[in-house]
Backbone as CSV, one residue per row, in Angstrom:
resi,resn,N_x,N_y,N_z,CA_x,CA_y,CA_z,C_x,C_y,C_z
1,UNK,32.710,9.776,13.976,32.290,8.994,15.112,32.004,9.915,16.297
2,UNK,31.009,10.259,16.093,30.106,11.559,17.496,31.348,12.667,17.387
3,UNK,31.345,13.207,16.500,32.551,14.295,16.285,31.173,15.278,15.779
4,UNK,30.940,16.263,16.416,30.379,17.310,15.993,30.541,17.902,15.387
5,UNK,31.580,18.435,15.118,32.122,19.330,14.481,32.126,18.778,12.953
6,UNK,33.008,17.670,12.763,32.610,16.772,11.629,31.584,16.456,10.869
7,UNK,30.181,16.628,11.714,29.119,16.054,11.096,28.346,16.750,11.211
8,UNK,29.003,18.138,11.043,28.344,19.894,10.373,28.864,19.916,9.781
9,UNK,30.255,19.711,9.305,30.911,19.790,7.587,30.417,18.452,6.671
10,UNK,29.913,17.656,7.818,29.261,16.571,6.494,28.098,17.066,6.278
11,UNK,27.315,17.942,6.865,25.793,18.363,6.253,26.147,19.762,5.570
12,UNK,26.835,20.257,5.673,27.257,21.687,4.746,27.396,20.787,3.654
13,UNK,28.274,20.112,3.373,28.863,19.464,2.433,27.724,18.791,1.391
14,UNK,26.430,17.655,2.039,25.932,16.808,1.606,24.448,17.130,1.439
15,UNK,24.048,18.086,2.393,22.888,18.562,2.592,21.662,19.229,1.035
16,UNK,22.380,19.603,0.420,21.915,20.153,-0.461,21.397,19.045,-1.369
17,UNK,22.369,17.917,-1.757,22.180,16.644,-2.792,21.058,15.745,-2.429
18,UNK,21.135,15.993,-0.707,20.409,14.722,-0.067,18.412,15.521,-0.230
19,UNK,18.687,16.632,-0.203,17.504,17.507,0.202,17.065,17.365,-1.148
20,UNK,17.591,17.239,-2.472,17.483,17.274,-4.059,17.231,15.858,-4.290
21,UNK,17.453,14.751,-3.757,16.718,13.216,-3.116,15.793,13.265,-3.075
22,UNK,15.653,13.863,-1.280,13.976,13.429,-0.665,13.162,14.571,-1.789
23,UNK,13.800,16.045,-2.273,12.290,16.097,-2.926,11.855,15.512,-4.065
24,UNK,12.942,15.330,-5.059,12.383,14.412,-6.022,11.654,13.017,-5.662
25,UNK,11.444,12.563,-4.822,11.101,11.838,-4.186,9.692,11.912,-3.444
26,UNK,9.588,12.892,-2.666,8.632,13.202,-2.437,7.510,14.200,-2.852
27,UNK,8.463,15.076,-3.784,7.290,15.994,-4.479,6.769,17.295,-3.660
28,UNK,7.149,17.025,-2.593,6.686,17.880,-1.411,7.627,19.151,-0.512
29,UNK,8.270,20.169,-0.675,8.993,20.476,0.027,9.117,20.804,1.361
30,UNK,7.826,20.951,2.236,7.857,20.541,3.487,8.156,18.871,3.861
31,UNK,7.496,18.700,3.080,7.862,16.669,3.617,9.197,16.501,3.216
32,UNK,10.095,17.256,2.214,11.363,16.876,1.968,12.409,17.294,2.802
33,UNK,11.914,18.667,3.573,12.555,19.218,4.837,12.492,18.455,5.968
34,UNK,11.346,17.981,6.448,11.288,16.751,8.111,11.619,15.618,7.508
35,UNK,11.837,15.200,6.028,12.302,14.060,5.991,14.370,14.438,6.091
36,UNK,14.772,15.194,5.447,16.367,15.398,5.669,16.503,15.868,7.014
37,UNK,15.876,16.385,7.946,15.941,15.930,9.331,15.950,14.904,10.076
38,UNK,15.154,14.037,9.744,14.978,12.763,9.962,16.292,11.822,9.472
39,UNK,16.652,12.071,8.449,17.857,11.465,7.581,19.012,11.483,8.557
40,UNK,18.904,12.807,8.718,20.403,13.557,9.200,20.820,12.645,10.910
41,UNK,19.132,12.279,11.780,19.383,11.508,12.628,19.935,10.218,12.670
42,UNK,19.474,9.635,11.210,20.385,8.421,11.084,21.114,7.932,10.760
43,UNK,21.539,9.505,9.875,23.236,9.104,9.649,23.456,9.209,10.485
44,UNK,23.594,10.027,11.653,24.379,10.105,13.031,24.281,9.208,13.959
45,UNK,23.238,8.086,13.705,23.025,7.048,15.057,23.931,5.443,13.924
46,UNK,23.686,5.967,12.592,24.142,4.851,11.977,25.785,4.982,11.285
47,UNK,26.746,6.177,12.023,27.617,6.438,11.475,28.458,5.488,12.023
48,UNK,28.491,4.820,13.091,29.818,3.441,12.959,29.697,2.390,12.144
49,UNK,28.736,2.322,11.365,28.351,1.053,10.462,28.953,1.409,8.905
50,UNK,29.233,2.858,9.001,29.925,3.066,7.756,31.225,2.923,7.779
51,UNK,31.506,1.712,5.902,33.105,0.933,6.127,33.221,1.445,5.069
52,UNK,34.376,1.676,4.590,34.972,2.350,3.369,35.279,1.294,2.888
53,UNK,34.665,1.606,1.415,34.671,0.403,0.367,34.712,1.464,-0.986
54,UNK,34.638,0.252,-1.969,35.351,1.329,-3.326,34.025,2.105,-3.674
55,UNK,32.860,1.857,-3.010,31.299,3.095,-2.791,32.116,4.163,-2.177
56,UNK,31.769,5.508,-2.250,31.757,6.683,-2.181,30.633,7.086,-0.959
57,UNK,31.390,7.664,-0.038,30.439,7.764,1.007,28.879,8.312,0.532
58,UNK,29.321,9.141,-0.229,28.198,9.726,-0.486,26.747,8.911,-0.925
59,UNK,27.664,8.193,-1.461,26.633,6.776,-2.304,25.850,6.443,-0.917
60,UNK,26.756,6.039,0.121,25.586,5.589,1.748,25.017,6.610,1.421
61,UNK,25.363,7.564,1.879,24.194,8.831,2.092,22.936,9.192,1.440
62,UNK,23.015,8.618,0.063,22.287,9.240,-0.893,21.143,7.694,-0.756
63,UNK,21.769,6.422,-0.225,21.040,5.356,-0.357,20.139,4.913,0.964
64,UNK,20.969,5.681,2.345,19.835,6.260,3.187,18.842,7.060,3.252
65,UNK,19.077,7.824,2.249,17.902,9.447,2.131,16.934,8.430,1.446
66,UNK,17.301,8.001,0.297,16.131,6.854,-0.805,15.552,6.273,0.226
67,UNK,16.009,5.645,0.195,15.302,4.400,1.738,13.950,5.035,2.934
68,UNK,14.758,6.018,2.925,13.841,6.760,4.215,12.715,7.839,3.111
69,UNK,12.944,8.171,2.096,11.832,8.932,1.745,10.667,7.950,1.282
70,UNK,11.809,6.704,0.430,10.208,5.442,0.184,9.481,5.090,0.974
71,UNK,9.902,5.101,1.937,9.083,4.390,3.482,8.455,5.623,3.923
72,UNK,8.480,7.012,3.502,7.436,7.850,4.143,6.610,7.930,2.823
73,UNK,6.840,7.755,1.510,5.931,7.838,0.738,4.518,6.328,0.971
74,UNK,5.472,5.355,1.363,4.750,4.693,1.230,3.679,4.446,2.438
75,UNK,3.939,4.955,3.700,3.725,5.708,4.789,2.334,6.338,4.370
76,UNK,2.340,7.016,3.856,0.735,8.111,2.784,0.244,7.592,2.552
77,UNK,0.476,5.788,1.318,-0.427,5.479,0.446,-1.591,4.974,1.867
78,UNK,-3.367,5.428,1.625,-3.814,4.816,2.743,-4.346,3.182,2.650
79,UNK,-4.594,2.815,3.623,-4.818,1.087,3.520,-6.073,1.270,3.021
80,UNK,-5.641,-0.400,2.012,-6.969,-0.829,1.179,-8.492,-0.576,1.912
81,UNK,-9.468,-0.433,1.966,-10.432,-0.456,2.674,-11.016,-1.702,2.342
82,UNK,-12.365,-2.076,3.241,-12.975,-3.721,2.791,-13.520,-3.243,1.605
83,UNK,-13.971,-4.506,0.607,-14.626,-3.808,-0.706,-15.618,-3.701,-0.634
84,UNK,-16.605,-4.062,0.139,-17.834,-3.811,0.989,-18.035,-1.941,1.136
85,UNK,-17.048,-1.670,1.531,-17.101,-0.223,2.087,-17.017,0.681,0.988
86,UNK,-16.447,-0.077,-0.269,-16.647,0.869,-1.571,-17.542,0.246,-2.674
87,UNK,-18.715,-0.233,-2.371,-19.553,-0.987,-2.765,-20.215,0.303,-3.760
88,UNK,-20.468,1.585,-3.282,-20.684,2.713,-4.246,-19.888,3.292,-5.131
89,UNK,-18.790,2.956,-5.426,-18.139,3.305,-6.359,-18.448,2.276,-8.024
90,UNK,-18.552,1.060,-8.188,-19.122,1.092,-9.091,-20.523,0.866,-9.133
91,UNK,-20.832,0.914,-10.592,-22.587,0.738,-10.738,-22.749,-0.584,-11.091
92,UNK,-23.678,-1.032,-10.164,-24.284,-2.592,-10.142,-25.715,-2.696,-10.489
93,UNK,-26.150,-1.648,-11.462,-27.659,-1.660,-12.013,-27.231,-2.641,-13.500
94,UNK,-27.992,-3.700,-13.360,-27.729,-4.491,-14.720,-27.770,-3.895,-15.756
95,UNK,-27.441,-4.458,-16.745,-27.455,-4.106,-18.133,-29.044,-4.409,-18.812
96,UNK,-29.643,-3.206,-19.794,-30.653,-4.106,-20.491,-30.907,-5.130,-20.858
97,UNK,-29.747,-5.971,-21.118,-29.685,-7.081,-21.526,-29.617,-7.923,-20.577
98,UNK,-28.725,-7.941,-19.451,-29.141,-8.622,-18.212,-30.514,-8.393,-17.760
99,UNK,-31.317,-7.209,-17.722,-32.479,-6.943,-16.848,-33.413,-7.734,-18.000
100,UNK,-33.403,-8.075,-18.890,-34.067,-8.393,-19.737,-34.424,-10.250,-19.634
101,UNK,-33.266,-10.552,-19.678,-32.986,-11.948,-18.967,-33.449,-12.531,-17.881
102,UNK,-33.203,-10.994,-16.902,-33.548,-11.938,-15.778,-35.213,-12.063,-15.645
103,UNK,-36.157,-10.736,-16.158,-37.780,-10.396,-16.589,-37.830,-12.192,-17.004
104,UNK,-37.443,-12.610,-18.146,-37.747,-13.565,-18.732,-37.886,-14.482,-17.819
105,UNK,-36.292,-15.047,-16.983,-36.227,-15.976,-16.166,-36.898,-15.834,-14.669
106,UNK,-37.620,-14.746,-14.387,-38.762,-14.535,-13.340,-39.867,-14.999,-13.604
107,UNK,-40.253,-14.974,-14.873,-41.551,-15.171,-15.571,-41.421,-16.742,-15.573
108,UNK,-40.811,-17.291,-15.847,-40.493,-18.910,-16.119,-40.599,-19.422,-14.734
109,UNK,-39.812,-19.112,-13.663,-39.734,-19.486,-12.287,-41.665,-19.133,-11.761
110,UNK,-41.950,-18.200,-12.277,-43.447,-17.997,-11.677,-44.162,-19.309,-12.398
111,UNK,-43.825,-19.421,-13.558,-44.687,-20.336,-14.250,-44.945,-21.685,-13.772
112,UNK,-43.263,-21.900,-13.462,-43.327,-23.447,-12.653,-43.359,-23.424,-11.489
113,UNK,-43.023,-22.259,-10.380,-43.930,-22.237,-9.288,-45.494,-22.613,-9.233
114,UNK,-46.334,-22.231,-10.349,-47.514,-22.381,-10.174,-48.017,-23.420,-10.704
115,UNK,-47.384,-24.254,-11.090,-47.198,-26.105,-11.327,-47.692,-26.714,-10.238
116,UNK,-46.239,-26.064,-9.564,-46.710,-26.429,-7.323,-48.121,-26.578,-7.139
117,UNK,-47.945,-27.502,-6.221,-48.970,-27.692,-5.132,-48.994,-26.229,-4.565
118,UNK,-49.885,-25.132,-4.376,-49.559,-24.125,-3.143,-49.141,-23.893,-1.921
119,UNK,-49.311,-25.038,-1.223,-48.262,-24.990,0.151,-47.115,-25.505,-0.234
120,UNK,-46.829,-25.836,-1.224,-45.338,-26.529,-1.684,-44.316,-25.124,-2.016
121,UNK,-45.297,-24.710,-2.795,-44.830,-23.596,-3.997,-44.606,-21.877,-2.952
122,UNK,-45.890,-22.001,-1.746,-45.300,-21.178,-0.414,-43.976,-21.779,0.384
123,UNK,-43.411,-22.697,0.497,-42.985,-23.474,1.405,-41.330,-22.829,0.728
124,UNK,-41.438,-23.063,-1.044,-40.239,-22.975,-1.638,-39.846,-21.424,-1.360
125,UNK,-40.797,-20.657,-1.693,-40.547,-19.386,-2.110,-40.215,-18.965,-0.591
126,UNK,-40.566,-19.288,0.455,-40.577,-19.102,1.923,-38.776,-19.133,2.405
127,UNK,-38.662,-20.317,2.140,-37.172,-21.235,2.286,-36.306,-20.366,1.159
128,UNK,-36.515,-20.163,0.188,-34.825,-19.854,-0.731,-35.303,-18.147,-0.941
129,UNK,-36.702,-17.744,-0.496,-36.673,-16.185,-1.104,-36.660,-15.293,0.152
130,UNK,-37.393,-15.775,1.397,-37.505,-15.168,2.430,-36.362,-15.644,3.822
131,UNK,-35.307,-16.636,3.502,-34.934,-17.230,4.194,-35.648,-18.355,5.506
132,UNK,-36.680,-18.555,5.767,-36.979,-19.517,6.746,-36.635,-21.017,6.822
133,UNK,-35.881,-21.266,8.100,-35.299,-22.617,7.859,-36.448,-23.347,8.133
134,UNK,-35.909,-25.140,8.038,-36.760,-25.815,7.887,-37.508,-26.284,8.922
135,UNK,-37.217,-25.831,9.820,-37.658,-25.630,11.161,-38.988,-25.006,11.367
136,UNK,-38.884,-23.740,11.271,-39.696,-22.711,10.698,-41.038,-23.019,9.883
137,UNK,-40.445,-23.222,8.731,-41.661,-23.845,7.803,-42.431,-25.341,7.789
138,UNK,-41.850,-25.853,8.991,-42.607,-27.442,9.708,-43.211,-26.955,10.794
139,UNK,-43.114,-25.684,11.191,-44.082,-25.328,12.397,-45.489,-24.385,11.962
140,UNK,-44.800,-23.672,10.506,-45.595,-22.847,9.817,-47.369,-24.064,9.163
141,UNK,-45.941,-25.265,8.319,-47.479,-25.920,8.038,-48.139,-27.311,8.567
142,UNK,-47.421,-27.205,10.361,-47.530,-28.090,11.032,-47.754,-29.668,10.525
143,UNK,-46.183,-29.455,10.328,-45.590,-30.892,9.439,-43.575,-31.136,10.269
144,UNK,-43.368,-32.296,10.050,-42.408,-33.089,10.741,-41.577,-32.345,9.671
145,UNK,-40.137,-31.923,10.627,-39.210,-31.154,9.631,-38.776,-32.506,8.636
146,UNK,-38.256,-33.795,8.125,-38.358,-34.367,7.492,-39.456,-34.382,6.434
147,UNK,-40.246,-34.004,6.656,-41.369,-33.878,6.108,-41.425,-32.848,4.958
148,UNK,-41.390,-31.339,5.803,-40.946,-30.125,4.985,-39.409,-30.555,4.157
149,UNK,-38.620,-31.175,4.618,-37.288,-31.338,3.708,-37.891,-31.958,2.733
150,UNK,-38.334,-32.722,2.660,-38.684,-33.680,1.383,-39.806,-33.152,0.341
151,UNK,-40.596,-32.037,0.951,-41.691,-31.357,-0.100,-40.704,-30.050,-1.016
152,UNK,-39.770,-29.729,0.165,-38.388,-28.640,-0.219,-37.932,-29.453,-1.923
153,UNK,-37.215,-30.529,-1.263,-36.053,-31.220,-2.298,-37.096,-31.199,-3.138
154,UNK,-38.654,-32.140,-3.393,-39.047,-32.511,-4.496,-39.609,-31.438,-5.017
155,UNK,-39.817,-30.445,-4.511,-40.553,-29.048,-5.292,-39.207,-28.390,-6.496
156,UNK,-37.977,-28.587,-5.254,-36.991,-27.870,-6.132,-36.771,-28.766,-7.497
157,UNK,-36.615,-30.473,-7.316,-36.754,-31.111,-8.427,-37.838,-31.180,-9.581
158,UNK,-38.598,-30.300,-9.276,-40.176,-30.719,-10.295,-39.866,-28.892,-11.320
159,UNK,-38.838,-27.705,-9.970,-38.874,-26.377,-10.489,-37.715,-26.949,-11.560
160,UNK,-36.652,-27.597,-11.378,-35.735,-27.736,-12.189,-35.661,-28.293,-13.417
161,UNK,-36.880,-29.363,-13.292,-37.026,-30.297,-14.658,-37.977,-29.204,-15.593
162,UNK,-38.902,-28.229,-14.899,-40.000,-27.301,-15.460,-38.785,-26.078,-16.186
163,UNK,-37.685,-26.240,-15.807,-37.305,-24.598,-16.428,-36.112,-25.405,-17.325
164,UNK,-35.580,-26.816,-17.179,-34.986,-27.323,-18.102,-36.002,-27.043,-19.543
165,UNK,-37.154,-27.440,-19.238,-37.950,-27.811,-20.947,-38.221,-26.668,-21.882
């Protein structure tokens, strides 16, 4: 209890076991050195909390060093990044067999695009390929946005029944 003298014969004493802790632990022998420094501060700020029980002091000691080296290991691991930001790590070039599929199902969508009326079949490809709302494309073919909604819905219904068959 703030006995100096005492708690230089407890690090003569303990120092070596606790230091044979943090490095197995950390792998690192500089990080295992500022971490048993670090240790050594909290046994000393946390030494009235130690009660003698049929544990072996040492057991605290050895279960503070654990404690404090996991929390600096885990300290390192770095934070997840967004997955956005590792968007280059895998490859997102389809498969032949996907690219093959989709050739097919382009070819089909052109086919029944050209079913369309042409301002219908511009209107669609405008709205779901180029983004323009419907706003946009009632000023484009100077028509009542109700108007463009309803050439929208029934174009998409005439593309859907054309790529069902």
């Amino acid at each position: 209890m703030a006995d100096r003298q005492a708690f230089a014969r407890l690090y003569d004493h303990t120092s070596s076991k606790l230091f044979a802790v943090c490095l197995r632990i950390l792998n690192n022998r500089a990080d295992a050195e500022d971490a048993l420094q670090e240790i050594y501060v909290k046994i000393w700020k946390k030494s009235s909390t130690f009660a003698l029980s049929e544990h072996s002091p040492m057991s605290w000691l050895v279960v503070i060093a654990r404690n404090h080296c996991i929390d600096v290991v885990r300290a390192r691991k770095p934070i997840s990044g967004d997955i956005e930001d590792t968007y280059d790590v895998a490859d997102d070039s389809p498969s032949p067999e996907s690219a093959a599929i989709n050739r097919s199902d382009g070819r089909r969508i052109d086919q029944c695009l050209a079913e369309l009326e042409k301002k219908h079949a511009d209107a669609v490809t405008a709205a779901y390929m180029d983004g323009y709302s419907y706003q946009e494309l009632a000023e484009k073919y100077a028509v009542p946005v109700n108007t463009m909604r309803t050439w929208l819905r029934r174009s998409l219904a005439k593309l859907k029944d054309c790529l069902e068959q």
